[in-house]
N, C-alpha and C positions, 0 to 999 in steps of 0.2 A: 653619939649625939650628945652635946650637952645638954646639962641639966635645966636651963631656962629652955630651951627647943621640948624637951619633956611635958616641963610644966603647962608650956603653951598648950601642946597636943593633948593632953589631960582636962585644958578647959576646954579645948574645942568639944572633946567628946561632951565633956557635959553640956553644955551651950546645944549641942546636937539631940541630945536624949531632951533636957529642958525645951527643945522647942517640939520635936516629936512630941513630948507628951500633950502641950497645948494644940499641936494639931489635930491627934487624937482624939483630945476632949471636942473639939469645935467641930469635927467630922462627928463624933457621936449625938451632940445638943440638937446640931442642925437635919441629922436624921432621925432620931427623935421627937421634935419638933413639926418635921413635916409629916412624919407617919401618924402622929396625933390630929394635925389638922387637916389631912386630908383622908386617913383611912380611920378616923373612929377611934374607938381605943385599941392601943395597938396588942396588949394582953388578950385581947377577947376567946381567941383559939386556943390559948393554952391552957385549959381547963383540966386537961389530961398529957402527959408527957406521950408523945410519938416521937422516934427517930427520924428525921430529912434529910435527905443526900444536901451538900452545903451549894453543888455544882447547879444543881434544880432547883433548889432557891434564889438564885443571884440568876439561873439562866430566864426563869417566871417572870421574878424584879423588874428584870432590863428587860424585858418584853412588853409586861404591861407598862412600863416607864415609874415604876414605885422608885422614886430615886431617894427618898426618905429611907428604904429597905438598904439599898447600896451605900448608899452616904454613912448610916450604923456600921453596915460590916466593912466598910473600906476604914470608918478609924479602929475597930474591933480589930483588923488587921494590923494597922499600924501600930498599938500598942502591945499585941503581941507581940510583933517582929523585933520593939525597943531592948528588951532582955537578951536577943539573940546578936543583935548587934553590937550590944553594950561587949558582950564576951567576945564576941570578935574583933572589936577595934581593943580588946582589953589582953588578949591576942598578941596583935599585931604591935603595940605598944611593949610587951614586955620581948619580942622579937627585935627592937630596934635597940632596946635597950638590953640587947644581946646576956638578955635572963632566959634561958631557956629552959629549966625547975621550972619557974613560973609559967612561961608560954606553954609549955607541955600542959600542966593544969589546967589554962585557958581553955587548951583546943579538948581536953578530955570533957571539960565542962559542954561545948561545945557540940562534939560525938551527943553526949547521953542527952543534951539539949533538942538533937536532931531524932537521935533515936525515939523519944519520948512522944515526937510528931508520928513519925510514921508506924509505933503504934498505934497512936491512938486514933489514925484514921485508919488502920485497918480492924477497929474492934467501936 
């Protein structure tokens, strides 16, 4: 591929991450936002640290309709997900650009990115 088709692909990602993160943020303000003005403050219960399955908190949320609760963790999601993806389109870029030193790095980064998840949800 040549190297302006690269450069292209380089800003798309960024443009892509750049608009993710403002998604992010405006999913996080606006559920913020509503859990303040509709449920009180929204600190109140954490007075003491307990562990909560994450599946029974969002299954609670959507039931009683706390979309202010969803709306937080769906950008709390998406900004997570930005690093995971950044390495994968970072991946997939130095595969086109048939560096494969580097794509091996990518996808190891990748591996212990992933492994790191399914520790930490099994502890």
């Amino acid at each position: 591929m040549k190297a302006r088709g690269m450069e292209e692909l380089e800003l798309r990602i960024s443009l892509f991450l750049r608009a993710g993160v403002v998604i992010a943020g405006v999913l996080l303000l606006a559920g913020w936002l509503m859990s303040t003005r509709l449920g009180g403050h929204p600190l109140q219960g954490l007075e003491t640290y307990q562990p909560h399955d994450l599946g029974l908190i969002l299954r609670e949320a959507w039931s009683q309709g706390r979309v202010g609760t969803l709306l937080c963790y769906g950008g709390l999601f998406a900004l997570i997900s930005l690093p995971i993806v950044r390495v994968l389109l970072t991946a997939v870029l130095f595969l086109r650009q048939k560096d494969l030193i580097l794509s091996g790095v990518a996808f190891f980064v990748l591996a212990c990115l992933a492994l790191s998840f399914f520790l930490g949800a099994v502890h």
